[in-house]
N, C-alpha and C positions, 0 to 999 in steps of 0.2 A: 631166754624168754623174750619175745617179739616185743618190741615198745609201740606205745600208739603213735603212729605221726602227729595226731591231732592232739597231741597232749605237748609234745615235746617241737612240737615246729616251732621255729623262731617264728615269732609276737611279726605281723606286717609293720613295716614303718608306717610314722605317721605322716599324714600331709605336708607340707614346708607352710609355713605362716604366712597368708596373705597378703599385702601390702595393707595398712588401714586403710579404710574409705572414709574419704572427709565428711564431718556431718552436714546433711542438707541444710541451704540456707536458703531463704525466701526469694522467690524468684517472682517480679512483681512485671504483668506483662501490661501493657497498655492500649487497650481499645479501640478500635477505629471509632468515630464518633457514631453515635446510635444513642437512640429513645433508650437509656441509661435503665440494667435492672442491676442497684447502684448493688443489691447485698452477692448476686451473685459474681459481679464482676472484681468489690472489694474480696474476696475468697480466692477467686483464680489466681494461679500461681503457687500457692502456699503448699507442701509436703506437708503431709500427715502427722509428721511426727514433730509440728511447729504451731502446735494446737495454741501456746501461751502467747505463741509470736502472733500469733492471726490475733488475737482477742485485742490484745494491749494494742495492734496496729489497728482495729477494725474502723474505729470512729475516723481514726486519720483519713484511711482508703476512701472509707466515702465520701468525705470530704473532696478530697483530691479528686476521684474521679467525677463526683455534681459539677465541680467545677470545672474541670477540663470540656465536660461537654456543654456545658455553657459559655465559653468561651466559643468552642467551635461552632455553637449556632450563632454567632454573636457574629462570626466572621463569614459566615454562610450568608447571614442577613446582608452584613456589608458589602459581600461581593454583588447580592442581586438585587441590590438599592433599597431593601426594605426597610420601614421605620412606623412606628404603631400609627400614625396619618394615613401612610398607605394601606396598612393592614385594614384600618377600621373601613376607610374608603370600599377597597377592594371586599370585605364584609357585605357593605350596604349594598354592594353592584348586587355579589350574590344573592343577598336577599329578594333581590326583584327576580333573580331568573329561576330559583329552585324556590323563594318562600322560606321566609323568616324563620320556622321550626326546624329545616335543615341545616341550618348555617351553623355549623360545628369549628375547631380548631382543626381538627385531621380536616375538613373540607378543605380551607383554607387553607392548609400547605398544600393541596394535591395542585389546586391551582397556581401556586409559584413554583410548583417545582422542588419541592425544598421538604425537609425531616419533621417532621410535628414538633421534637423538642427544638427545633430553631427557633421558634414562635414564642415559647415560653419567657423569652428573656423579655419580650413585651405586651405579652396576654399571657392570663392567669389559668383559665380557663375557659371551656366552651361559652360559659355563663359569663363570665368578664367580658367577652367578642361581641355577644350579644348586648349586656348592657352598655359599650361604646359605641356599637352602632343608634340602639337606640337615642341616647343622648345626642349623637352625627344627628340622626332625624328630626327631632325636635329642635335643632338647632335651623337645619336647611328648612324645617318646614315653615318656623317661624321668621325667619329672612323673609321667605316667598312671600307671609300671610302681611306683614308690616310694609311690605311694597306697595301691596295690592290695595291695603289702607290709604296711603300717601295722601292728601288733599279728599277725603270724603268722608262721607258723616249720612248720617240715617239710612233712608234703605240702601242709597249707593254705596253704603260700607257694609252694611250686612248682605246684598248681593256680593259684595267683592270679596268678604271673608269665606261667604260659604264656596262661592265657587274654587276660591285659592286650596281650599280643604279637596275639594274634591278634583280638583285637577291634579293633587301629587299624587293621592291614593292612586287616581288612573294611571299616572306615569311612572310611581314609583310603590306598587303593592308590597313589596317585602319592606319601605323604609316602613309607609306608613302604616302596617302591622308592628313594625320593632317599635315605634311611637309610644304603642301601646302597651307596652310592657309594663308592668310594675315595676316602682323603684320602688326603696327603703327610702324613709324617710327624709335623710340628710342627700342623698342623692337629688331625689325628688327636689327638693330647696332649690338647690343649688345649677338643675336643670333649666334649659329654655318653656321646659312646662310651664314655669311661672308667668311668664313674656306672652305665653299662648291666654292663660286666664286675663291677665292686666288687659290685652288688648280686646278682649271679649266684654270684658267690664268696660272698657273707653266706647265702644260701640252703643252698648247697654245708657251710657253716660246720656249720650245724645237723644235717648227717648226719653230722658228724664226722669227713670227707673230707681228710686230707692233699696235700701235694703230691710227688709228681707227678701223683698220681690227682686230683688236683681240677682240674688245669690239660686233662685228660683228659676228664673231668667238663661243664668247661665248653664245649668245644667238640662236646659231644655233645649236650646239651640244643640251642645254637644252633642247630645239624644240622638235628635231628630239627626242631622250631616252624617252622624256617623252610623246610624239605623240604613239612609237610603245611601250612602256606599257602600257600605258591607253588604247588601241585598243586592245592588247594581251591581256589583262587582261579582257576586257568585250567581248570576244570572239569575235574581229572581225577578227582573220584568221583564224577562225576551220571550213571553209567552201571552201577550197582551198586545191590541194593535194601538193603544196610544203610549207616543214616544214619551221616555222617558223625560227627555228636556225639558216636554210643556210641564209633566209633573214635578219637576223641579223647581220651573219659575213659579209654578202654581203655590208651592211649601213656600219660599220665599218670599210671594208676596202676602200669603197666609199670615206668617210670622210678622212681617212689618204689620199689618192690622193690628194682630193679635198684643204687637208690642206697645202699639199707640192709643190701643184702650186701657194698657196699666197703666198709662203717662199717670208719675203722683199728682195730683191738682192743684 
């Protein structure tokens, strides 16, 4: 009787045993420097099957990498002389040429050339660039204004103040919008804002202005300079045929009147 082959064939050998393959070990690759996406770049490298290894390393990794790329902006800056002086400076320019609402962090590196996270190691954010500038303004404005004071008293100090107000605005529209930003409180303190009030009161001083009326005083001169530069400056009198100027001298000698009938008695 015929037998089945298939029942009776010899069994195939088996495979020969592989060599083992060593188990994956973490292979950690390192960055060119870049605006840091710290979780995806602490992950890269790691095999699949090193789930516990990634976890227990992860805080480490991004650690290590924040700071590596901080370092490398650190050395970006040094190579093309930047230093938060320059930054803020290089800020207040832009603010005259694009206006004080554009002045970003990402601006400000396009213009040196350089990574947005370079910048980080001396500005915080967009809002921190802006309140340095700010502060830079108040500082440069109050310089100008305590010059323009020097040796005079009554209306020749209140022509010299108002005009010194409105000659930076005209020359420098983006500081003197950052001017005006709001600070927090302990900021504010600790600003040349204060220097801008003291000198407005030594003004006030000289028409022999008490208080209440000089605290009165002082928020009315503010008003007014900064009501007709903000209209002059966004063209709200280039549509009338008298010059702005005469209305200028006109408000200022207005104002001296106006100051010399609260003289206290």
């Amino acid at each position: 009787m015929a037998t089945s082959p298939t029942l009776y064939a010899p069994a195939p050998s088996a495979p020969a045993p592989s060599a083992p393959t060593p188990s994956a070990t973490p292979v950690r690759h390192m960055p060119e420097p870049r605006p840091p996406d710290l979780l995806r770049d602490a992950v890269a490298g790691y095999a699949l099957d090193s789930l516990a290894t990634l976890i227990m390393d992860l805080p480490k990794r991004v650690r290590q990498i924040h700071n590596e790329s901080r370092r490398s902006g650190e050395r970006v800056m040094a190579r093309a002389g930047l230093t938060t002086e320059r930054l803020i400076r290089a800020g207040a320019e832009l603010a005259d040429e694009v206006g004080f609402d554009q002045v970003t962090i990402s601006a400000l590196a396009r213009r040196f050339g350089v990574k947005v996270a370079s910048l980080y190691s001396h500005l915080k954010s967009s809002q921190d660039l802006k309140t340095a500038i700010a502060l830079f303004a108040l500082e440069e404005l109050a310089d100008r204004v305590a010059d323009a004071l020097a040796g005079r008293a009554g209306k020749d100090a209140l022509a010299a103040f108002a005009d010194a107000y409105r000659g930076y605005a005209r020359e420098h529209p983006g500081r003197y919008d950052a001017a005006r930003l709001r600070l927090d409180p302990e900021t504010a303190a600790a600003s040349a804002g204060v220097r801008h009030a003291q000198m407005t009161r030594a003004i006030l001083r000289g028409y022999d202005i008490a208080e209440p009326d000089q605290t009165h005083a002082v928020r009315m001169l503010g008003s007014v300079f900064h009501g007709y530069v903000s209209l002059e400056m966004s063209g709200g009198f280039s549509h009338t045929a008298v010059d702005p100027e005469e209305s200028w001298s006109w408000i200022v000698d207005s104002l001296d009147a106006m100051l010399r009938d609260r003289t206290t008695p």
